[in-house]
N, C-alpha and C positions, 0 to 999 in steps of 0.2 A: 489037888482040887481046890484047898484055900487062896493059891497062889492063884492059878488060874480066872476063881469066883472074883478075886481084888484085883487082878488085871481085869477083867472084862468092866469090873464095877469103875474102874477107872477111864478107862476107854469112855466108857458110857456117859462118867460126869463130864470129860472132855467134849463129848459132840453135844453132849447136853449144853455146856458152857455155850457151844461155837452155834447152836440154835438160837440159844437165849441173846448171843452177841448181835444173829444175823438180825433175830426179830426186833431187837432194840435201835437197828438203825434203818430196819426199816419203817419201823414205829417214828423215829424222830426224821427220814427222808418224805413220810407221809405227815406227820405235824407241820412242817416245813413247807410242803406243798398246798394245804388246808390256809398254811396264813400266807404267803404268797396270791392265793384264790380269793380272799378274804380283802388281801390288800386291793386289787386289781378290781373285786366288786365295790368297794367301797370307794376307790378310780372314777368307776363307771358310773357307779350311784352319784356320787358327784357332778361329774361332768355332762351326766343327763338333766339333775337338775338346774346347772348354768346354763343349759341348753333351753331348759324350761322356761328358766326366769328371764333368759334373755331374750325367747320368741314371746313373753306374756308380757315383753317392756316394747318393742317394735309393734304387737295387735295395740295395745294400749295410745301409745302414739299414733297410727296408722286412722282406730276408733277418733279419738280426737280430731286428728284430723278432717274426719270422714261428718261428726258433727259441727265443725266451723264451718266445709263446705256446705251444708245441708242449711245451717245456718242464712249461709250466707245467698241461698239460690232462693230460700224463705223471702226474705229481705227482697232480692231483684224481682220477685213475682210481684210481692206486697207493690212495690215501686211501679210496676207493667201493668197491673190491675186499677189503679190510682190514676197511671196514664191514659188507660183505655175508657175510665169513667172521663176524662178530663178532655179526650178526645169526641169521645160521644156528647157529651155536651155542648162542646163547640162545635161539633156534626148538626147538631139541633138547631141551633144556634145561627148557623149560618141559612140551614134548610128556612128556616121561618123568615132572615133578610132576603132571599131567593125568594121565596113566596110574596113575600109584602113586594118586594121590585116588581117580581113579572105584574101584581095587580096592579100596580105605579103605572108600571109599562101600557099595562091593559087600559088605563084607565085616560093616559095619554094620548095611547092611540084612538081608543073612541071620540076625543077632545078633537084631534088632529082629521080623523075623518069626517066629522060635521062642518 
């Protein structure tokens, strides 16, 4: 019976070993996988944020851009506005030598028909 109880107890530490073996490499096949995951996020976390900085450096220039133009159509109104007083003025300008001739005209003519 002793013989037997120390075989079985031996038996026993053996699969117990060959558990504790399995669980330990799958313990270390799962730490393994965790930093492998770990690496691949910190990849991604990466390469999102280069993704980031590189679409918030293209709006950044694009923005500039976008205020030179604005700028710059600022400027051609300014200029088109300036023209259009400068054109109404000599509108005026000419309206009143038109007016004074035709009275010229006018005034010729009543001369010419006496």
């Amino acid at each position: 019976q002793l013989q037997l109880t120390t075989s079985e107890k031996n038996e026993l530490t053996r699969s117990l070993e060959m558990v504790q073996n399995q669980l330990q490499e799958k313990q270390s096949e799962i730490e393994r996988e965790i930093s492998e995951y770990q690496d691949r996020l910190l990849q991604a976390e990466k390469e999102h944020q280069d993704a980031l900085t590189e679409a918030n450096r293209k709006n950044e220039v694009e923005i500039e851009a976008c205020h030179e133009k604005i700028s710059s159509l600022e400027h051609f109104i300014r200029s088109q506005k300036l023209e259009i007083e400068h054109l109404k003025s000599n509108k005026e300008q000419l309206n009143n030598c038109l007016k004074e001739a035709n009275q010229a005209l006018g005034e010729l003519l009543k001369t010419k028909v006496r």
